[in-house]
C-alpha positions in Angstrom: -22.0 6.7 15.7 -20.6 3.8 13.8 -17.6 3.8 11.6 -16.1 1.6 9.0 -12.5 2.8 8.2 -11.0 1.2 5.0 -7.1 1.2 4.2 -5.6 1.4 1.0 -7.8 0.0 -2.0 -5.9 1.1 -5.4 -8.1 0.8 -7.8 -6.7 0.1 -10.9 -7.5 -1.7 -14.5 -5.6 -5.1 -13.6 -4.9 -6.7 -10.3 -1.2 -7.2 -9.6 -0.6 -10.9 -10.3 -3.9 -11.0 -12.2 -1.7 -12.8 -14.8 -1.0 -15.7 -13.1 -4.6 -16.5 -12.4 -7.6 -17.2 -15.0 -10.0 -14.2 -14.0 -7.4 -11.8 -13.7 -8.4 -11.8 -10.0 -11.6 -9.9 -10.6 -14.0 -12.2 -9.0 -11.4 -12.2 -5.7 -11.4 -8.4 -6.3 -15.1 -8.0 -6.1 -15.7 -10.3 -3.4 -13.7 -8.0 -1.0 -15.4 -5.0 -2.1 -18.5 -6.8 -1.1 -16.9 -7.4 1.9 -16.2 -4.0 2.5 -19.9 -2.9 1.7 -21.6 -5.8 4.2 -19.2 -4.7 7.0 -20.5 -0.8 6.6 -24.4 -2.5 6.8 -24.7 -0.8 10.5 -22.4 2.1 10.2 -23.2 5.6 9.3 -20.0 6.6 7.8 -17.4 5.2 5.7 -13.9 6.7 5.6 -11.4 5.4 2.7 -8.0 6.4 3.9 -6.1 7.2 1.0 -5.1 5.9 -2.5 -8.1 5.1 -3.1 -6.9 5.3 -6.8 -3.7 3.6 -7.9 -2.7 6.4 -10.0 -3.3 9.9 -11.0 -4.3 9.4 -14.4 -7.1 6.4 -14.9 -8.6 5.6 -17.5 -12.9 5.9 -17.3 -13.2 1.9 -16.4 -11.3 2.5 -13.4 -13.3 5.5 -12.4 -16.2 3.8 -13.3 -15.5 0.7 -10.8 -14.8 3.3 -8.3 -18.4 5.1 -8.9 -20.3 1.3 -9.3 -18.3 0.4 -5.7 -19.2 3.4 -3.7 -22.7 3.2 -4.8 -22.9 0.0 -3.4 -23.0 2.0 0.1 -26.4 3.9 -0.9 -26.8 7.4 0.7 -24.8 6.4 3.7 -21.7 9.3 4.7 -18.6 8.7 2.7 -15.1 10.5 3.1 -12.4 9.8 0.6 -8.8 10.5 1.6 -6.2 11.9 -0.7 -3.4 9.2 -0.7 0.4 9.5 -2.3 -0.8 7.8 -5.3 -3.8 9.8 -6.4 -2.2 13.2 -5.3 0.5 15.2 -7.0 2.3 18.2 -5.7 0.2 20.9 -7.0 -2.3 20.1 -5.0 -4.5 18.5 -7.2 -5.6 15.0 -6.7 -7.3 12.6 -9.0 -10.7 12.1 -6.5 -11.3 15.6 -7.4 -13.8 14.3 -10.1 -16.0 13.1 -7.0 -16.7 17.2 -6.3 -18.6 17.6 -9.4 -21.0 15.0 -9.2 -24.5 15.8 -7.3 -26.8 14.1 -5.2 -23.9 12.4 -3.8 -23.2 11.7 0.3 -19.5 12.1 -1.0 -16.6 13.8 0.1 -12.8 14.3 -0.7 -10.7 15.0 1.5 -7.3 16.4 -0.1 -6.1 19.3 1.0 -6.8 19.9 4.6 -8.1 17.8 7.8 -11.6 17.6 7.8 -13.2 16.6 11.1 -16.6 14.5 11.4 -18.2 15.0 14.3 -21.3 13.1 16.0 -23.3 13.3 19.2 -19.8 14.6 20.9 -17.6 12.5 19.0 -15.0 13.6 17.2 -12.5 11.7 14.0 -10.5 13.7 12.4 -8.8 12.4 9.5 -5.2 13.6 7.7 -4.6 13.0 4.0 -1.3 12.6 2.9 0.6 16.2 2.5 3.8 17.4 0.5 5.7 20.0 1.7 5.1 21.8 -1.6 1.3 21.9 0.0 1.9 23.4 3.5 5.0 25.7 1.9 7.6 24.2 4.0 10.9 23.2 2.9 11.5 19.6 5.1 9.6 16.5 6.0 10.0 17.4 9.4 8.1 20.6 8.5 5.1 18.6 7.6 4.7 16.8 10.6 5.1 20.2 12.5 2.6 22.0 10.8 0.2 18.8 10.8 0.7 18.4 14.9 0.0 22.0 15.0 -3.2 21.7 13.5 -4.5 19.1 15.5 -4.1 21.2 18.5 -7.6 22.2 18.9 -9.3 23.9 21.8 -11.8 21.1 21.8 -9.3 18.6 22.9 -8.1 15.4 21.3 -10.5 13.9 18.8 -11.6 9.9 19.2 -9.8 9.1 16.3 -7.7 10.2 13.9 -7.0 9.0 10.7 -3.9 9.6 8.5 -2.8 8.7 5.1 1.4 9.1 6.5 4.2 7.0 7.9 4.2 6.1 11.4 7.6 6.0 12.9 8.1 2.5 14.4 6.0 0.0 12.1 7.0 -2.2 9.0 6.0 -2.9 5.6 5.1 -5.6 4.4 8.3 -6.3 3.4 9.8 -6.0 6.2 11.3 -2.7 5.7 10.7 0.3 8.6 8.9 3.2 7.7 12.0 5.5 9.7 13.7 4.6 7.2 11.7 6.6 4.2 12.3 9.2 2.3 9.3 11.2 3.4 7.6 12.6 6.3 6.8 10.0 9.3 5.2 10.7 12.5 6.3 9.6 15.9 3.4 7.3 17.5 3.5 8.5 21.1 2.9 12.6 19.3 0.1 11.3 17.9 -1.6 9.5 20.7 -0.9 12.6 22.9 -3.0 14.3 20.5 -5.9 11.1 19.9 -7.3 8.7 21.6 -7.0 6.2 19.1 -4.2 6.3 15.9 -5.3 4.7 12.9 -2.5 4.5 10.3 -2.8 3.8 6.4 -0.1 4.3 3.2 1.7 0.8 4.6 0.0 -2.1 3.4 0.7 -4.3 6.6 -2.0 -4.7 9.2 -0.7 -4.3 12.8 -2.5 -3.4 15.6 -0.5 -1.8 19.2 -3.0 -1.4 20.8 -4.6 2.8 20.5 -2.4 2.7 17.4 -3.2 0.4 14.5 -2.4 0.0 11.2 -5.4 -0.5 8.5 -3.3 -2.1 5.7 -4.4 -2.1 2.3 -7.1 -4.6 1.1 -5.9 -6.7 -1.2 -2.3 -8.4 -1.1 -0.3 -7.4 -4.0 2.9 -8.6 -3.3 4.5 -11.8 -3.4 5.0 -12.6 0.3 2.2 -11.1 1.5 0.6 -13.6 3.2 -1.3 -11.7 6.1 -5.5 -11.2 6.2 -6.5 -8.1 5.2 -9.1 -6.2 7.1 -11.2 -3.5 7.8 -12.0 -1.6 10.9 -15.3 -0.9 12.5 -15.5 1.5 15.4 -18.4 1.9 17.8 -18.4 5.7 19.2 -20.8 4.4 22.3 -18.6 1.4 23.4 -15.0 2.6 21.7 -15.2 -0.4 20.4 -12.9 -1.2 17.7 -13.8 -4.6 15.8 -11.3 -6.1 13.3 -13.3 -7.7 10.1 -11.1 -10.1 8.1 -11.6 -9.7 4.2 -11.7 -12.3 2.1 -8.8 -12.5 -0.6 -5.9 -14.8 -1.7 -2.2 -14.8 -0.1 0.3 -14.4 -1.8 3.4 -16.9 -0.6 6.7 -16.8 -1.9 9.3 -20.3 -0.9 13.0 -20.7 -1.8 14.4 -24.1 -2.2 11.3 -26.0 -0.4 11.8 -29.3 1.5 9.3 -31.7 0.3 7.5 -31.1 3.6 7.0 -27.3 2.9 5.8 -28.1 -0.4 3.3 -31.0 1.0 2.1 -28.1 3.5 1.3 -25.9 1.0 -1.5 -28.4 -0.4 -5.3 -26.6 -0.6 -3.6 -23.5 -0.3 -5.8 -20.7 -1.9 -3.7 -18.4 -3.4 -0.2 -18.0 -5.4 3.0 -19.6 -4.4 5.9 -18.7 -6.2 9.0 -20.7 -5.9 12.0 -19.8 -6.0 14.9 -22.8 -6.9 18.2 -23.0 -7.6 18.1 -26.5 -9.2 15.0 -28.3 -11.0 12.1 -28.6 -8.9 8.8 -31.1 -9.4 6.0 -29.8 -7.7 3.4 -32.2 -7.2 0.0 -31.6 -8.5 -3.1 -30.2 -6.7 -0.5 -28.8 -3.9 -2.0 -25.2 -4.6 -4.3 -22.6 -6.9 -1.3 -21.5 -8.7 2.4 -22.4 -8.3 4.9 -20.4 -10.1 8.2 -22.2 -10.2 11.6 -19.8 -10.9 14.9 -21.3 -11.2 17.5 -18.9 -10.5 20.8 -21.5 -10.7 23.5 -20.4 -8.5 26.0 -17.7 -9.9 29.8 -19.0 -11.1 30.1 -15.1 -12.0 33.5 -13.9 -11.2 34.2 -11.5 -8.1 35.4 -8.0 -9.3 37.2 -6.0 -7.5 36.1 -2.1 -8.0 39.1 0.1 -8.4 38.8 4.4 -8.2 39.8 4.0 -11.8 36.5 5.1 -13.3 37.5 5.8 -17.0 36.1 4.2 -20.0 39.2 2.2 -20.8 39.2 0.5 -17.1 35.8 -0.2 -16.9 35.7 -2.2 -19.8 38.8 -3.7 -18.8 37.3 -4.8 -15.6 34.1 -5.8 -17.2 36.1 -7.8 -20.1 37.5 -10.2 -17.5 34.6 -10.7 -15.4 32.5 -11.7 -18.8 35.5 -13.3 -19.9 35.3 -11.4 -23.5 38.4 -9.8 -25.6 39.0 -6.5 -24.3 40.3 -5.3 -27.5 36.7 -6.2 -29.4 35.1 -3.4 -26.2 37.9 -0.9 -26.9 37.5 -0.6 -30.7 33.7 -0.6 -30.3 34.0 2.1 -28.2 36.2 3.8 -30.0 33.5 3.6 -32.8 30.9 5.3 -30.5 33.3 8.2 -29.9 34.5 9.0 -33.9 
């Protein structure tokens, strides 16, 4: 068996930062999902591990990209993950849509792990839950109740897939998944329970080694800068190859030296600078530079007192704006007539 896993792909009607280029980043958009398509030539299933959709509501051209895209893959196996996006509490996810059309190799998976299984090997794969879901009352509770379900008498699958927070990695941001507000699973549970740990939901690609992080497909966010990827798994070999996905990066700079700016030349993508003073970019440095000048602040430093009344509030606000006080007191003296 051969296996192409797929992080997050959020489809959606416009690309973030599809502003600040000309095509809205559509051709970039469909040149990864090419990718994505050419690297499943060999396999004989496809597994897209979660918001798949941005959204719970779309609108039919989005639905209609998602239908043209997975078509693309012919009759070959296809397993779509529920995701935090396209899922809602009640159970009900926005891929539901796929279970109604026929003649189709398709399948969501939404509301309970659903195993695919060839010539003795096993990948189980674990869309994202709410506690609402599995009727527990804690984040913790989720990850109990998913653990206990991958307990199975026939021993640890090859792989398992989850659309959840892994304890221990970052976003792309920087920020630790411990640190949300939602259920995260400790890595070492996991691989006592799989061979190999393949992570979705954060956008970052990482890879430790058994445990790796898909990362979404496309960078959104400015400061993204990594390459995307996909994942393609030999069952004979347990071979996991990393593909690289084409796709612009996304590079944020504050107050530049003329040498970081020189370095930036030929650079395909957006750069978005960030200055406190005027800043002259040379030209044909990059695709697109987006210069912001955010001057330093002369703003005064208040001091917060545990006077929270109206009265003091505008007080303190009054001096730090440097406006009358008695102009904020009468109008707020209007409000309350």
């Amino acid at each position: 068996m051969k296996a192409l896993f797929v992080g997050d792909m959020h489809f959606r009607q416009t690309w973030h930062h599809g502003q600040d280029f000309e095509d809205g980043r559509r051709d970039e958009r469909l040149q990864i999902e090419d990718a994505i398509v050419a690297a499943a030539e060999p396999c004989d299933v496809v597994i897209l591990g979660g918001d798949v959709l941005d959204a719970r509501d779309n609108p039919s051209s989005v639905i209609k990209s998602l239908v043209h895209f997975l078509e693309k893959f012919g009759d070959k196996k296809i397993y779509l993950m529920g995701g935090n996006h396209d899922s809602d509490t009640s159970g009900k996810c926005a891929l539901d849509f796929i279970r109604e059309l026929s003649n189709k190799n398709w399948e969501v998976v939404h509301d309970d792990i659903i195993g695919h299984a060839d010539h003795g090997k096993r990948i189980a794969m674990i869309p994202y839950f709410r506690r609402q879901q599995l009727g527990v009352e804690t984040d913790e509770g989720v990850v109990h109740a998913i653990m206990q379900r991958l307990d199975s008498p026939m021993g640890p699958p090859d792989v398992v897939i989850l659309h959840h927070a892994i304890a221990g990695t970052k976003t792309a941001t920087g920020m630790m998944t411990d640190t949300f507000q939602e259920p995260a699973f400790a890595a070492e549970d996991l691989l006592k329970r799989a061979k190999r740990v393949l992570g979705c939901h954060i956008h970052l690609p990482a890879d430790h080694g058994r445990l790796q992080i898909v990362g979404s497909v496309m960078n959104q966010d400015v400061g993204e800068t990594e390459d995307k990827r996909v994942l393609r798994w030999d069952s004979t070999t347990d071979e996991m190859e990393s593909i690289v996905l084409p796709g612009r990066k996304l590079m944020k700079l504050v107050n530049p030296t003329a040498k970081q700016l020189a370095g930036i030349k030929d650079y395909n993508g957006l750069v978005k600078i960030v200055s406190d003073g005027p800043i002259e970019v040379p030209p044909g440095l990059a695709e697109k530079v987006i210069v912001v000048e955010m001057p330093k602040s002369d703003r005064k430093k208040v001091t917060m007192t545990d006077d929270f009344s109206p009265q003091n509030l505008l007080k303190i606000y009054a001096e730090a704006r440097d406006v009358p006080l008695d102009k904020l007191l009468k109008g707020w003296a209007l409000i309350n007539e």
